[in-house]
MIDOLUM-757550 format. One record per residue (C-alpha): residue in one letter; x negated, y, z. Coordinates in pm, whole numbers. Each point is the difference from the previous one (the first is absolute). Example, Ala and Ser with C-alpha at 12.3 -4.5 7.8 and 13.67 -1.06 7.14 Angstrom:
2
+--------+--------+--------+--------+
! residu !     px !     py !     pz !
+--------+--------+--------+--------+
!      A !  -1230 !   -450 !    780 !
!      S !   -137 !    344 !    -66 !
+--------+--------+--------+--------+
END
This chain:
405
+--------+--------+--------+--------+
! residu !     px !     py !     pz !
+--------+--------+--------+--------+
!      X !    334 !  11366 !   8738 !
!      X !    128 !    282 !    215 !
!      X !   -185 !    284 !   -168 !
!      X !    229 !   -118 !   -338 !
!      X !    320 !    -32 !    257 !
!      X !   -103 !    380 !     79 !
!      X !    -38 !     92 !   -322 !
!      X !    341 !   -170 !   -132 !
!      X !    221 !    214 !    265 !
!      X !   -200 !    320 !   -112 !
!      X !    113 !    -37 !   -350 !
!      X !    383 !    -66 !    154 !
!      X !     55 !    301 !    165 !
!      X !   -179 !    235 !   -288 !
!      X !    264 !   -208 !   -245 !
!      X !    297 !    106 !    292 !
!      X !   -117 !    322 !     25 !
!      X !     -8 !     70 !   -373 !
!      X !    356 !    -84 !    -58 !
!      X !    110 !    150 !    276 !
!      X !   -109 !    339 !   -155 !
!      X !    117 !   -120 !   -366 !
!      X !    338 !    -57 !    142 !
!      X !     -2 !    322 !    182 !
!      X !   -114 !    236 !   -298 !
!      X !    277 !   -187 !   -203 !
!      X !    286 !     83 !    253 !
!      X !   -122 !    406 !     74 !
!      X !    -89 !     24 !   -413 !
!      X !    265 !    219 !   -171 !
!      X !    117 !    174 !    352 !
!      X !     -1 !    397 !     32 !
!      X !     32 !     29 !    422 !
!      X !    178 !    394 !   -113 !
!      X !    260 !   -231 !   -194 !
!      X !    318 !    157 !    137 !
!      X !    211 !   -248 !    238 !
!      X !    366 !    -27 !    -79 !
!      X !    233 !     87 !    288 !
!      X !    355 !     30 !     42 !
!      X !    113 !    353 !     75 !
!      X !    398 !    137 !     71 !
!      X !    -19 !    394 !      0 !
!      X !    176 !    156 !    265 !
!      X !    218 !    291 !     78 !
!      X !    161 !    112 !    260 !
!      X !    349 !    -42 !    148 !
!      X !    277 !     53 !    263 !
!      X !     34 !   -322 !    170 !
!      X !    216 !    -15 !    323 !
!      X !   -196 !    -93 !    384 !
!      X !    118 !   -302 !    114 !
!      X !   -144 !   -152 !    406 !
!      X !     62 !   -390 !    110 !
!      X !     52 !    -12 !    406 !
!      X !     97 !   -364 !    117 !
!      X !    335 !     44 !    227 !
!      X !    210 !   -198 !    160 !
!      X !    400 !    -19 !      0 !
!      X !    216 !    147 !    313 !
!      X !    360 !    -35 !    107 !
!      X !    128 !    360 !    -28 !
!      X !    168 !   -108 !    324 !
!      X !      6 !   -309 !    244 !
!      X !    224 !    -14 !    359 !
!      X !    -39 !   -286 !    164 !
!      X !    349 !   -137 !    125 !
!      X !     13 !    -75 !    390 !
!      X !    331 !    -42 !    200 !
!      X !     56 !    317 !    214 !
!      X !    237 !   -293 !    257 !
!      X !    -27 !   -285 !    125 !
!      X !    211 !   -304 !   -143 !
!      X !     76 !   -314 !   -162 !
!      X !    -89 !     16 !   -442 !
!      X !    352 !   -133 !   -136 !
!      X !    -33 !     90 !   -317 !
!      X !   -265 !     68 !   -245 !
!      X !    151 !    232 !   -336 !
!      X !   -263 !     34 !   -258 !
!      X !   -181 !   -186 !   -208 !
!      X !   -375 !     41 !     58 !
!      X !   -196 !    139 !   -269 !
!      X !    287 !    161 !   -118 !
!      X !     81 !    375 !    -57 !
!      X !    160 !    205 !    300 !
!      X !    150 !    329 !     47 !
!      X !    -19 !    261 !    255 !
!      X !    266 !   -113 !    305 !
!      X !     84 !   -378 !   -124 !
!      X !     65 !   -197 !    225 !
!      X !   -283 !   -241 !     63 !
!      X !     74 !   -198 !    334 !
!      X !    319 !    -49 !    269 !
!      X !   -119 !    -80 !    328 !
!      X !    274 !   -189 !    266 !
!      X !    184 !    340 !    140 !
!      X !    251 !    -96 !    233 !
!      X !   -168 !    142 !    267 !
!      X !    -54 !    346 !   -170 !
!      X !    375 !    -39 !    -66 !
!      X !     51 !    -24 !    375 !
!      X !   -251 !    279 !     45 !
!      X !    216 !    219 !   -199 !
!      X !    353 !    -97 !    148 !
!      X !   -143 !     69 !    345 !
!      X !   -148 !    372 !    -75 !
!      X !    344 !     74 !   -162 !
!      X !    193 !   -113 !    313 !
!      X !   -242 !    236 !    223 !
!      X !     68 !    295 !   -246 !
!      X !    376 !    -63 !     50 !
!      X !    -54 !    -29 !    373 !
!      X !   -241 !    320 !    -37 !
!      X !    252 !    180 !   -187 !
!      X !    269 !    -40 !    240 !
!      X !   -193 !    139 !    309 !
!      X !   -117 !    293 !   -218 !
!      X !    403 !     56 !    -68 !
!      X !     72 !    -18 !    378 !
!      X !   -324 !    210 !    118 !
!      X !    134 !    261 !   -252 !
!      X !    350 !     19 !    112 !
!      X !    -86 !     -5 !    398 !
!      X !   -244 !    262 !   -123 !
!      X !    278 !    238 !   -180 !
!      X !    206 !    -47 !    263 !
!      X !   -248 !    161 !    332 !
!      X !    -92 !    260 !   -206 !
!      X !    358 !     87 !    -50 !
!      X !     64 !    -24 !    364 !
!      X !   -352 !    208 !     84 !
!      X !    179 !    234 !   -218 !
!      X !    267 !     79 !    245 !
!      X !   -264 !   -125 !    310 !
!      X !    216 !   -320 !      2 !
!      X !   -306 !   -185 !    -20 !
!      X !   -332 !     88 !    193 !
!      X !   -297 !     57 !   -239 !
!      X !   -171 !   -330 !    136 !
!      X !    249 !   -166 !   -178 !
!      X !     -7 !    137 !   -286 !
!      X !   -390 !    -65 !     10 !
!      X !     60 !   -345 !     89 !
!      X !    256 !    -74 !   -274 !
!      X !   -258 !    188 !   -259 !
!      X !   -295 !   -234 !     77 !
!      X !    232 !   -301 !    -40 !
!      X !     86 !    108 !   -359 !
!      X !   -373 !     58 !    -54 !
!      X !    -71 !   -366 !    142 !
!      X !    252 !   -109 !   -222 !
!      X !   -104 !    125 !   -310 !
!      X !   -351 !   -106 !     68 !
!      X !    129 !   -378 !     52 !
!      X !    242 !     94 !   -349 !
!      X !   -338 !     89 !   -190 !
!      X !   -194 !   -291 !    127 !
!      X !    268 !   -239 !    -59 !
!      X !     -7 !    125 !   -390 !
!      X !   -366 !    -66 !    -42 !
!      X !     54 !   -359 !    177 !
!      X !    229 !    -46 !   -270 !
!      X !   -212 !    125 !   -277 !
!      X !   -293 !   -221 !    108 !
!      X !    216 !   -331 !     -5 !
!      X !    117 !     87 !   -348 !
!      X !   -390 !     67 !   -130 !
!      X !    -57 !   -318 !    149 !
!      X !    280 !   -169 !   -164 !
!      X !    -19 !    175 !   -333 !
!      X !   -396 !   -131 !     21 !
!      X !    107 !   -372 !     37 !
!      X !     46 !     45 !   -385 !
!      X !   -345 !     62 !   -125 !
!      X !    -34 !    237 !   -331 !
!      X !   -270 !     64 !   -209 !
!      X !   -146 !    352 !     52 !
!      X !   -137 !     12 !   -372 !
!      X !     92 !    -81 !   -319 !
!      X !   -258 !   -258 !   -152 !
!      X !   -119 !   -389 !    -36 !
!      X !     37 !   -185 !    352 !
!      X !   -242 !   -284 !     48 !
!      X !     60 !   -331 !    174 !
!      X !    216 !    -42 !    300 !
!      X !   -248 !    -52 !    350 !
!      X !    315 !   -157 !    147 !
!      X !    320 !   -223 !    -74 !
!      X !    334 !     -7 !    124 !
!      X !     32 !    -94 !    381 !
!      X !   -331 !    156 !     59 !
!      X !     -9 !    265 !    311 !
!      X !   -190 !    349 !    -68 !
!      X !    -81 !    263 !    225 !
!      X !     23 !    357 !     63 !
!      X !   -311 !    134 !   -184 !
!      X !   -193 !   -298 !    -79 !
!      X !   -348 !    -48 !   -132 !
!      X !    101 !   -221 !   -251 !
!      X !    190 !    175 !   -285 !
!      X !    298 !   -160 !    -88 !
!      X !    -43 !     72 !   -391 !
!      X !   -204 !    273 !   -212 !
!      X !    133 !    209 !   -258 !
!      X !   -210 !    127 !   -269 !
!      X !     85 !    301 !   -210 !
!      X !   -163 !    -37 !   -296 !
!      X !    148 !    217 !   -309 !
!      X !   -158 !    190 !    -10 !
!      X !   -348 !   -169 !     80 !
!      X !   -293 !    199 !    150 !
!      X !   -381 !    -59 !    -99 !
!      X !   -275 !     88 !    215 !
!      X !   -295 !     75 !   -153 !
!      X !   -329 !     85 !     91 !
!      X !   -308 !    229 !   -149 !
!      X !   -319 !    151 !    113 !
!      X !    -46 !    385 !    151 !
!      X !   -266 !    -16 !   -283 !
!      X !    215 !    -36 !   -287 !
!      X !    218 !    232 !    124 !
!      X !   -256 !    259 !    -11 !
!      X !    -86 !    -91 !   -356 !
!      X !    308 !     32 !   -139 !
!      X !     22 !    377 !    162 !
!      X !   -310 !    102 !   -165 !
!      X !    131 !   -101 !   -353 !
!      X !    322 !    192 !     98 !
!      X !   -214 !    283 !    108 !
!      X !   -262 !    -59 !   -306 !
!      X !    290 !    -49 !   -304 !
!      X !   -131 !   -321 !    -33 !
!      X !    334 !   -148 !    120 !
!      X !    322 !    176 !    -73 !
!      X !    407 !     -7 !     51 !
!      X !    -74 !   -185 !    323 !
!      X !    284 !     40 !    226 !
!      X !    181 !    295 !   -242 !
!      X !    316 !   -226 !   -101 !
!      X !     58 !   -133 !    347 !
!      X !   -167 !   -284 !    209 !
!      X !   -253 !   -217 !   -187 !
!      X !    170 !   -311 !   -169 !
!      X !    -66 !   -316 !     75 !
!      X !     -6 !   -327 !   -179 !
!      X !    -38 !   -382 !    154 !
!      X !   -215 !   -294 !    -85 !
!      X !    175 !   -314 !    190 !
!      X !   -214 !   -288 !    118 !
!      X !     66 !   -196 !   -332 !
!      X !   -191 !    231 !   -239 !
!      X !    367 !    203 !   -105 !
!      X !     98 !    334 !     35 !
!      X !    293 !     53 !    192 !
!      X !    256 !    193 !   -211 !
!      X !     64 !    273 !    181 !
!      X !   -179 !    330 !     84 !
!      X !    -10 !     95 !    317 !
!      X !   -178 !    402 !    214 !
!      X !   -206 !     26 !    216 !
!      X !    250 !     91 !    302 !
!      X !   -294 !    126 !    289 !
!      X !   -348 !     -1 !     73 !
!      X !   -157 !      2 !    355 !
!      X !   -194 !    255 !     53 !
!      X !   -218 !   -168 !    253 !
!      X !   -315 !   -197 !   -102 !
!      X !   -101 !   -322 !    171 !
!      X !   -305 !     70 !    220 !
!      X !   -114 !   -380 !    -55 !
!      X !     74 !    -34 !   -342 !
!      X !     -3 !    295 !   -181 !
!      X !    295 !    -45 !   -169 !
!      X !    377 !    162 !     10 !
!      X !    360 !   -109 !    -85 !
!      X !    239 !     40 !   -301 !
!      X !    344 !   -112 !    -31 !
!      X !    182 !    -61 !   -285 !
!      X !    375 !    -61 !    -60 !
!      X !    160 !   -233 !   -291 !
!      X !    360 !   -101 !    -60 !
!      X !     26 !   -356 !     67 !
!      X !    406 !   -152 !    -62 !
!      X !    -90 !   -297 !   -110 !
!      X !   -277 !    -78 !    307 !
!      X !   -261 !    -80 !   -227 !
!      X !   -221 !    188 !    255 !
!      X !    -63 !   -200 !    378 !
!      X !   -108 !    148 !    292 !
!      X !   -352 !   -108 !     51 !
!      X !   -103 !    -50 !   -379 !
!      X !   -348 !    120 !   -144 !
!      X !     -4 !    189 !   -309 !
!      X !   -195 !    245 !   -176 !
!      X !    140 !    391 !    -50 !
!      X !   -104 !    242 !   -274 !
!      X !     59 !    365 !     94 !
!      X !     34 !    191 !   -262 !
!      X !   -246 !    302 !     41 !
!      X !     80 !    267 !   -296 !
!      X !   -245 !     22 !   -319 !
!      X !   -338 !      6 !   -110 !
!      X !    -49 !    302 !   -263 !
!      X !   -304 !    -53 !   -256 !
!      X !   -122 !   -363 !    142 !
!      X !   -148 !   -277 !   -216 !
!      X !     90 !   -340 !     38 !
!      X !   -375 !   -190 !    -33 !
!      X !     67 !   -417 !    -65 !
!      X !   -154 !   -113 !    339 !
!      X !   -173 !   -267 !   -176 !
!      X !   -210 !    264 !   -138 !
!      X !    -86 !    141 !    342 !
!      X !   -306 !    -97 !    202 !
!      X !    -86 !    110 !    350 !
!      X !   -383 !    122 !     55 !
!      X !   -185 !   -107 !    270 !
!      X !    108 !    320 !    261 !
!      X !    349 !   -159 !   -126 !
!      X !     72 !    269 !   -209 !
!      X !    255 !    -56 !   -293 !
!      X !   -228 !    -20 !   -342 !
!      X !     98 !    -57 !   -364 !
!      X !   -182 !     16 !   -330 !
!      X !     91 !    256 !   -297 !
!      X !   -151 !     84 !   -326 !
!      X !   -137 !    333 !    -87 !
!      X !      7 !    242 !   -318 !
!      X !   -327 !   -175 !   -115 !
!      X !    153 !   -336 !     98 !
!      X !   -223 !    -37 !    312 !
!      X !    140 !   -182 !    332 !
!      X !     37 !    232 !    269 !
!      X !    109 !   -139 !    333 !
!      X !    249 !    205 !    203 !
!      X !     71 !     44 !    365 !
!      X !    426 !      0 !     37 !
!      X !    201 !    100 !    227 !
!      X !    322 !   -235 !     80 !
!      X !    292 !    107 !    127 !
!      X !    162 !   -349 !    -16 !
!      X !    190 !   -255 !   -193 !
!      X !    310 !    -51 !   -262 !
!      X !      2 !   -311 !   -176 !
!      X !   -381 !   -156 !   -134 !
!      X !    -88 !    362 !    -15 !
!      X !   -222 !    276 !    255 !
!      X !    155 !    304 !     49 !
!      X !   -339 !    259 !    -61 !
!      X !     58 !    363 !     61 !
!      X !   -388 !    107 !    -38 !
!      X !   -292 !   -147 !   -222 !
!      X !    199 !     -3 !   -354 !
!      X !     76 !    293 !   -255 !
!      X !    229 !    -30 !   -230 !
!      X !   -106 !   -233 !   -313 !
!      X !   -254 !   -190 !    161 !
!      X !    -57 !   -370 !   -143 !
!      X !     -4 !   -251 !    323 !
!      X !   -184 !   -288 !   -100 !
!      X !    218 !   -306 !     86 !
!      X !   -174 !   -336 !   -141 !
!      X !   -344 !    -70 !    -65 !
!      X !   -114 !    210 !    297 !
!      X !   -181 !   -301 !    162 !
!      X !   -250 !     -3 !   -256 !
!      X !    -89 !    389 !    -29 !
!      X !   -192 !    251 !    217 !
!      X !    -25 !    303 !    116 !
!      X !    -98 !    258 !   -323 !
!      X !     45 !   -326 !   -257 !
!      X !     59 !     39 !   -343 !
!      X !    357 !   -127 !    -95 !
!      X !    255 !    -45 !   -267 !
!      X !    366 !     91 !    135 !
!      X !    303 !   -194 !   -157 !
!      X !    368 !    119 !    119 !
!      X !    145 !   -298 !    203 !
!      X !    350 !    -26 !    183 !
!      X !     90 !   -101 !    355 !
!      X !    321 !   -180 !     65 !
!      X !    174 !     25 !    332 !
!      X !   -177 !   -310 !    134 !
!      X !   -320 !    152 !    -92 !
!      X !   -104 !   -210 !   -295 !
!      X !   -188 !    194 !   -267 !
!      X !    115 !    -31 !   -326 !
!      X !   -205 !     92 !   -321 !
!      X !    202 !    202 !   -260 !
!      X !      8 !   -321 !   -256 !
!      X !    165 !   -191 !    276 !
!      X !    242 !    233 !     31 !
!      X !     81 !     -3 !   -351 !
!      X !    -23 !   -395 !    -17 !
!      X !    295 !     14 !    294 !
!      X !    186 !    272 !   -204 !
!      X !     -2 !   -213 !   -292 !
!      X !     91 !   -368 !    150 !
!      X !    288 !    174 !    230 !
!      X !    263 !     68 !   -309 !
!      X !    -87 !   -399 !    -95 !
!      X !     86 !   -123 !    324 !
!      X !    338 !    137 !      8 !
!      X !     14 !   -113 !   -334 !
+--------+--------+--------+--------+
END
């Protein structure tokens, strides 16, 4: 009984096995492996494209002063409105002053008083030296009488700066804003008493049109971009003026303005490798705030005869070099080593690895090889990067006058 067991599952697998080999010769019959692969190719040329960088940056106040009473006193009145605009020397605080007042009317009354015993030490002086003229008068007193005008004129002088410093004082009961700009809240109210010099600041004022952006890049970028200024690779950089600048806010928009690149430090971070940029933009209506992140793109100058390559059709190799597939006279793939000089758009920027003409195979690669036989077929590439076949294209042609029908 299980000799015919053996037997039966003998005569399975030989069945399995069979069809198994019927199916396969039935799938592979009719298929030539040379049978050329069809691929979609774009043929490129090349162009001037312009040289664009993203730095991330930060906004700046163009200026800030702190505001801290330079007296002490007694807040009585508060006159702005916080968050509000201020200009340069508005009043922004009156602080009690009746004893600055005082101050004042008491170094005036010792300038009178100095005055007057200047006016006497200067007559008694006229008068000896007249006498010592006609030796009326010994020469002691006329000595003496000189050193009391000197005295006199000393206590005159000092009285004047006694009265100077009470006015300061007084005129600096009335706080005013040193800047023109936006003033933030109020650190104190009315009744509140301030000090000479403070820690605490009073208020801040902001000057922010127009806004600075600090930006940041590596020491190796920088010496990129002089080797394609050096090379030709990259020209008209810096030839119409400082490098323009254009914003991408936190939200995804570009800020509607163009700014320049104002200064660069010339000092590289030891612990970071990196140095500083500013930028300035025109900001009336405050859309930029000290403290906000956004992205900058500094314009750099152009690219002379550069390709833009689809990145989708742009593979990195496994010493991470860039790598894309084209198609040769004899319609042969060919893989290519590239080399990238960034970004604009869905598209590389490659300044070596492509002659003019070449076909860059951009759909269907994943199914080819290295020296494969294929069949190119002219596609499109929109801006998002879709490819499009040439009947597509005319499809959309066609169905666009109906819809605005």
């Amino acid at each position: 009984m299980k000799r015919d067991w053996a037997i039966l599952v003998v005569l399975m697998a030989l069945a399995s096995a069979c069809s198994d080999e019927a199916k396969t010769t039935k799938s592979t019959k009719g298929m030539n492996p040379d049978t050329p692969i069809a691929v979609g190719v774009v043929t490129l040329k090349p162009e001037t494209v312009p040289r664009y960088t993203e730095l991330p940056g930060r906004i700046v106040a163009n200026a800030t002063a702190e505001i801290r009473p330079q007296v002490d006193g007694i807040v009585q009145k508060r006159l702005f409105q916080e968050g509000g605009p201020i200009k340069e020397g508005d009043p922004l605080y009156v602080l009690d002053d009746k004893k600055f007042k005082a101050a004042v009317d008491a170094a005036q009354a010792a300038l009178q008083k100095a005055n007057a015993t200047v006016t006497g030490a200067q007559a008694t002086y006229d008068r000896n030296k007249q006498l010592a003229a006609t030796k009326a008068a010994s020469q002691q007193d006329l000595d003496t009488a000189h050193t009391a005008l000197l005295q006199a004129q000393a206590d005159q002088a000092a009285a004047k700066a006694d009265l100077e410093t009470a006015q300061i004082n007084l005129d600096n009961s009335t706080i005013k804003a040193p800047i023109s700009g936006i003033i933030s809240t109020s650190s104190v109210s009315v009744g509140a008493l301030v000090t000479a010099n403070q820690t605490d600041a009073l208020a801040t004022i902001r000057q922010i049109d127009p806004a600075l952006v600090d930006l940041v890049d590596t020491s190796v970028n920088l010496l990129h971009i002089r080797d394609e200024v050096r090379t030709g690779t990259l020209g008209g950089f810096g030839q119409d003026g400082p490098p323009k600048v254009s914003l991408i806010l936190e939200n995804g928009e570009t800020y509607d303005k163009q700014g320049a690149v104002s200064l660069a430090n010339i000092v590289v971070s030891e612990t970071t490798g990196t140095f500083s940029l500013r930028a300035v933009f025109q900001n009336p209506e405050r859309i930029l705030l000290p403290g906000m992140f956004v992205r900058a793109r500094i314009s750099l100058g152009v690219m002379p005869n550069t390709y833009r390559v689809p990145q989708r059709a742009v593979m990195r190799d496994a010493t991470g070099e860039a790598t894309a597939y084209f198609v040769t006279a004899d319609s042969k793939v060919e893989t290519r080593i590239l080399a990238v000089a960034g970004s604009l758009g869905s598209d590389w920027l490659v300044t070596k690895g492509i002659k003019p003409g070449d076909k860059l195979i951009v759909d269907g690669f994943q199914k080819i090889r290295e020296g494969a036989s294929v069949k190119p077929l002219p596609v499109t590439i929109d801006d998002d990067g879709v490819v499009k076949q040439p009947e597509e294209d005319a499809e959309n042609t066609k169905k666009k006058p109906e819809a605005a029908k």
